[in-house]
N, C-alpha and C positions, 0 to 999 in steps of 0.2 A: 627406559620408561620416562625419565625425566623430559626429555626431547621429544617424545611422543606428546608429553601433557603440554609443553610449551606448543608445538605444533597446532594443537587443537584449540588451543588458547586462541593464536593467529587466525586458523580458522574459521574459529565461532568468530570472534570477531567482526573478521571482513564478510562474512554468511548474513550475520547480523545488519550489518549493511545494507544486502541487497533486499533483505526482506523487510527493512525499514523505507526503503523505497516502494516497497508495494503497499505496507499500511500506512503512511503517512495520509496518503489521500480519502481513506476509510475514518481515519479520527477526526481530518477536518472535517468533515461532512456529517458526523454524530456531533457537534460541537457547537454548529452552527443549525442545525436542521434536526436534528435530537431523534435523527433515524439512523438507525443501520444498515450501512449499502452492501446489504448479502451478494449483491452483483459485481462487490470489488475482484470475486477470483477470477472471471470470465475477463471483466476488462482488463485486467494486467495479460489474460490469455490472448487479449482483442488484440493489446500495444504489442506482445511478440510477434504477433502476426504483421502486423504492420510494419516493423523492424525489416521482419522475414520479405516482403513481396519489394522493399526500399532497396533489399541487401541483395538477392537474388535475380530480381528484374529487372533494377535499375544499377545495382550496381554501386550504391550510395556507400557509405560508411555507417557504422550502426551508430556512433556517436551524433556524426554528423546528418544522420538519417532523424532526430531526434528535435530535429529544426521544424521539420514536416510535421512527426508524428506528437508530437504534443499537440500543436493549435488540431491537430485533426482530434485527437480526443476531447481534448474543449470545448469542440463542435458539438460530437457525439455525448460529450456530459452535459452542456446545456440545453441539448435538445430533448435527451431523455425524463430531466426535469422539469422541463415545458410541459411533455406530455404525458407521464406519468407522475410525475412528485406532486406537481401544484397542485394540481384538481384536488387532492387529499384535503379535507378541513374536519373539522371537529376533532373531540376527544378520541375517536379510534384513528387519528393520522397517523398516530406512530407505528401501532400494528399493520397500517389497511397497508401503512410501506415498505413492508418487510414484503408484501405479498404482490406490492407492486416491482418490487427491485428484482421477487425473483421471476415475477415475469420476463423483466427484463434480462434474467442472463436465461431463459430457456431460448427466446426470441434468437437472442447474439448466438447462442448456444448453435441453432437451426444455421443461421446465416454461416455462422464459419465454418458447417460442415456441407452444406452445400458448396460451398466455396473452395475449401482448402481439403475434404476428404475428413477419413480416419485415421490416416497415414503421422507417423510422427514426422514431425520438421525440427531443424534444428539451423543456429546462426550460426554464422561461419565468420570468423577474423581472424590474422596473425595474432591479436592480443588475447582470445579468450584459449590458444592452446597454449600461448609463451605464458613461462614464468620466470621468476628470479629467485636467489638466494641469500637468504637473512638467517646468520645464525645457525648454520647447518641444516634449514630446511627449507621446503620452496613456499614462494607464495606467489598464486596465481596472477596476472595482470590483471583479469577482467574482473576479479574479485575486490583487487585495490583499486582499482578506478570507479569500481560502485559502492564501493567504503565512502570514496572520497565523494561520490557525486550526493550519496542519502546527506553527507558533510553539510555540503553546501546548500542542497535542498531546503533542509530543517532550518537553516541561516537564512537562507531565501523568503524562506515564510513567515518566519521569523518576524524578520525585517517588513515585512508586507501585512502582517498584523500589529506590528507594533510603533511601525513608524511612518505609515500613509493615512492619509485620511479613509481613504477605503476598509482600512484596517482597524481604525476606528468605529465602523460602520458594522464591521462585522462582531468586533468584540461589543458593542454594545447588544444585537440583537441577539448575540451567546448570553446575555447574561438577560434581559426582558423584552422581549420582543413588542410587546405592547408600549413600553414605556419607550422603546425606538421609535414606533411608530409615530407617537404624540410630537417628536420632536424633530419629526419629519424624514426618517430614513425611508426609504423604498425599501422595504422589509421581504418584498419576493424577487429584488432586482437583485440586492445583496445576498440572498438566498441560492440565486437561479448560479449567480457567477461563481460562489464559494464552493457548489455542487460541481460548477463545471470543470473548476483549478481541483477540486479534490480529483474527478476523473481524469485532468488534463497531464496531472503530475503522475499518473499511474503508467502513462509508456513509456518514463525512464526505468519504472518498474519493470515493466513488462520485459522492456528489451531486455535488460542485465538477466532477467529469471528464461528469457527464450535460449540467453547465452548459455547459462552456466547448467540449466533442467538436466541436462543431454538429447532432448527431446521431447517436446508437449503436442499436445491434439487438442481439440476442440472442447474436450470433459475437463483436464488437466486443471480447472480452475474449482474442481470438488475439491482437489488435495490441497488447496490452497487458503481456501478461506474460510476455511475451523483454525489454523494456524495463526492466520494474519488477525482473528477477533479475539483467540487467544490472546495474542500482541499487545493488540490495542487495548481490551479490559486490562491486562496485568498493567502498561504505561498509565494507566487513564484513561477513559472515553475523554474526547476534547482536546488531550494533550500530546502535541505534536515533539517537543523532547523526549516525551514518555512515551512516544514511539520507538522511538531511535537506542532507547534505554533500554526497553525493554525485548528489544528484537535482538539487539545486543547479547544482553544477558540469558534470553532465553536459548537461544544457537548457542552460545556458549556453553554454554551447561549440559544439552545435550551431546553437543561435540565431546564433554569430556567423559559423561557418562559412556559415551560409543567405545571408549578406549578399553572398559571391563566387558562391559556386555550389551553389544547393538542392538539385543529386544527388549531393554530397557529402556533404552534413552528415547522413544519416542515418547513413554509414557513417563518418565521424570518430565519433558517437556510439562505434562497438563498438570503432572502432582505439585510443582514450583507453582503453578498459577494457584490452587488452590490455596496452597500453605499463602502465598501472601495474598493472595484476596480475602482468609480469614483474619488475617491480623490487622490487614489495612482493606476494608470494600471497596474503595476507592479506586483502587490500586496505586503505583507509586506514586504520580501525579497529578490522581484525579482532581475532580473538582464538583462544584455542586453541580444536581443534574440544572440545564439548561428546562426552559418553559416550552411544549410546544405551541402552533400555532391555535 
């Protein structure tokens, strides 16, 4: 038993990981934009696909295919912003964008299935079947290399909100957007780019969840993102550690619960959200809400 519970420890963990790769770019874009990208499950479905047609028809590497598929989601995030996000003004912005995001994953939703079918796909690499052993148990490669990638990610953004001037640009219009404006920020330029790096960074997402799924289609992003805003509230809305904290913690716990009884642990997953969202609303490192436009 004991080895079972450490196993799942590792686990949750490295699980945690990869699913901090798929909310990372959901929290910046509540943080900065004070909406909620209910389209974040499709786009992480969009980047496996992407992965998928790099890996399959060209033959690329999925890490090294991730050179391509980011600036291509970049594209696709600040484009969807252009034409859906901005036109949103007044006091109903933040609802009318809950109704614009989910337009936009039925839209994706149509495209990837004209495109790719109903059919499940799945990525293929020597690293996401090899693994190795620590401690009398295994731990998957593809799992520790998207441990390591959300790592560096969170570091990445980090660094780019806290020590660019760009990053100043953004933290100021997270905290008054009007009083940015006065002192001359481009408040829908800083907007449009912060939306587009939230999308942009979701096909490191995408890829690792096309790896490890065993198989997604076109819907696959229903399962996905009740879990990932779970994530995010429990971390913070806005907080990009409190992603990674909480994606963490959350896999973990279900993993362990899995160990007595598997039709519990999906539902310890939301009862853990609840219990600390009553003790702290916030959640762990929330912050005040953000102004909208």
């Amino acid at each position: 038993m004991g080895r079972q519970i450490y196993a799942a420890i590792a686990d949750g963990i490295l699980e945690g990981g990869v699913y901090a790769l798929m909310a990372v770019g959901l929290t910046l874009i509540f943080g900065v934009l004070d909406i909620i990208n209910i389209a974040q499950g499709i786009l992480v479905v969009t980047g496996a696909y992407l992965s998928y047609v790099l890996s399959v028809h060209l033959h690329i590497d999925l890490f090294l295919g991730l050179l391509v598929t980011v600036p291509a989601m970049f594209i696709l995030g600040l484009g969807i912003y252009w034409a859906f996000i901005r036109p949103l003004r007044g006091r109903e912005r933040t609802s009318m964008s809950l109704l614009a995001c989910y337009a936009v994953a039925i839209i994706i939703e149509g495209v990837l299935y004209w495109i790719f079918g109903a059919n499940e796909d799945t990525l293929h690499a020597s690293y996401v079947t090899n693994s190795f052993r620590v401690f009398g148990f295994y731990l998957s490669d593809i799992y520790v290399y998207g441990f390591i990638m959300a790592v560096g990610l969170v570091i990445a953004l980090y660094l780019l909100l806290y020590r660019t001037r760009f990053g100043r640009s953004v933290r100021a219009t997270m905290q008054d957007q009007t009083a940015a404006r006065l002192i001359g920020i481009q408040v829908n330029r800083v907007a449009g780019l912060t939306f587009a790096i939230g999308v942009g960074v979701t096909a490191a997402g995408g890829m690792v969840f096309g790896a490890t799924s065993g198989g997604f289609t076109p819907n696959s992003g229903y399962d996905l993102i009740s879990r990932l805003l779970a994530i995010v509230i429990l971390g913070g809305l806005g907080s990009i550690g409190g992603a990674l904290v909480a994606s963490v913690f959350m896999i973990t716990l279900e993993s362990l619960v899995d160990i007595w009884s598997p039709n519990w642990a999906i539902v310890v997953f939301y009862v853990a959200l609840v219990v600390v969202l009553t003790v702290r609303p916030t959640g762990m490192f929330g912050r005040q809400p953000v102004r909208a436009q």
